[in-house]
N, C-alpha and C positions, 0 to 999 in steps of 0.2 A: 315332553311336557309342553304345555300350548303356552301360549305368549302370557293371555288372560292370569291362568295358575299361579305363573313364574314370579308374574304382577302380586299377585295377593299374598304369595310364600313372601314376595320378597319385603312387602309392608309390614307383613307381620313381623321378620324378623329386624327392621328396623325402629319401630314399634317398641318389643318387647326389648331391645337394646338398652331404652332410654326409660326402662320403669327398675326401682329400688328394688335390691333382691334381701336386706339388710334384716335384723331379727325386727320383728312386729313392735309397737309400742307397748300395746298391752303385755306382752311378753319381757318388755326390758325396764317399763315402767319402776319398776322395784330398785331397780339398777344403778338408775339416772343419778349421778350425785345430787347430795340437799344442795341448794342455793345458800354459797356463803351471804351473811348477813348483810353485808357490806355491798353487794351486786343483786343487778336486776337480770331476768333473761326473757328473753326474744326467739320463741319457737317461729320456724319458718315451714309451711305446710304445703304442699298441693295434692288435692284429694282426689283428681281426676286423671283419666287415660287423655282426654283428649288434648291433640298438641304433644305427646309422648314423645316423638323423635326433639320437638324442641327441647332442650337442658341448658337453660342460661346460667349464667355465672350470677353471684345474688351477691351483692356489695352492701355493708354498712359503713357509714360514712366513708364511702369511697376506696372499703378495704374489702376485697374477697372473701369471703366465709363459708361460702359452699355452693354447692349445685342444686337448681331446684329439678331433681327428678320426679316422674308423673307417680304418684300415689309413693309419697314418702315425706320424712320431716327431718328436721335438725334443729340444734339449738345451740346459741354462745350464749353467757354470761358479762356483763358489759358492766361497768360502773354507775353510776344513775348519770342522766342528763336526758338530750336533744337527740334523737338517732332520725338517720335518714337510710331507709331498705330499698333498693335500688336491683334493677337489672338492665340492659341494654339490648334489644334485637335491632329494629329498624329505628326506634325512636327508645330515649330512657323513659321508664316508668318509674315512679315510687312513691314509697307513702311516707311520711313520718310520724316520729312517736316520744315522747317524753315516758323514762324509765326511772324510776321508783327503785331504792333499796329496797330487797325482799320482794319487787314484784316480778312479776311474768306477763309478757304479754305477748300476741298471738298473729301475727301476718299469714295471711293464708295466697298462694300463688294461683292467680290461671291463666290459660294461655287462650287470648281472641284471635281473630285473625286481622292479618297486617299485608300490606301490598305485596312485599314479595316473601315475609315470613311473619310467623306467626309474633302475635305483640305480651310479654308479660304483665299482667294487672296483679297488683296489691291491694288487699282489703286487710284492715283492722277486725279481727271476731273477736267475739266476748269470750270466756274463757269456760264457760260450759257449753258452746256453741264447736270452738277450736277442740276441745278435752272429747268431744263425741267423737268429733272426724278423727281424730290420730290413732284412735285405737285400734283401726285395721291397715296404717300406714306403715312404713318401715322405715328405718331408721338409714340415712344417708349419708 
């Protein structure tokens, strides 16, 4: 095998590494416990392959909650207040959000590029906007 091949076998499987293999959301939608009344939740999303080998570590207020792998979601349940969504590669990113009993709400993850690796961005989406993208993402 040429040097070139070995190249491209070996992206891909680095690649494919860092993408959710987890059940679909549409498929586990039904699943999902109801949101006690009492708590708000906070789906965390990335919808794209690109930046796939990166997999940051994704903090709410400075507490680990999961990983954002390339084309997958997750979600905690938190109490209402102040929340800060955070990750770290070269520089911290993050957004924050003020959570509502009974509500949800939707950070979506991507990955730009950074000096010597790639940088995570946080965006706020609206919740018909976030409820489109998940439904071909996988559950992480």
């Amino acid at each position: 095998m040429n040097l070139k091949r070995r190249f491209i076998l070996t992206l891909c499987v680095v690649a494919l590494a860092g993408c959710a293999s987890g059940p679909k959301f549409s498929e586990m939608q039904s699943k999902i416990p109801a949101l006690k009344s009492s708590d708000g939740r906070i789906y965390v999303y990335r919808d794209s392959l690109f930046g796939a080998a990166m997999v940051p570590a994704v903090y709410v207020n400075g507490q680990e909650v999961g990983r954002s792998l390339a084309n997958s979601f997750f979600y905690i349940d938190r109490p209402p207040g102040e929340y800060k969504v955070s990750a770290t590669t070269e520089v911290e990113k993050s957004v924050s959000l003020a959570l509502a009993a009974g509500e949800s709400k939707f950070v979506k993850v991507s990955i730009g590029f950074g000096l010597f690796a790639g940088r995570p961005n946080f965006e706020l989406v609206n919740e018909a906007g976030a409820r489109t993208a998940l439904q071909s993402l996988s559950y992480s």
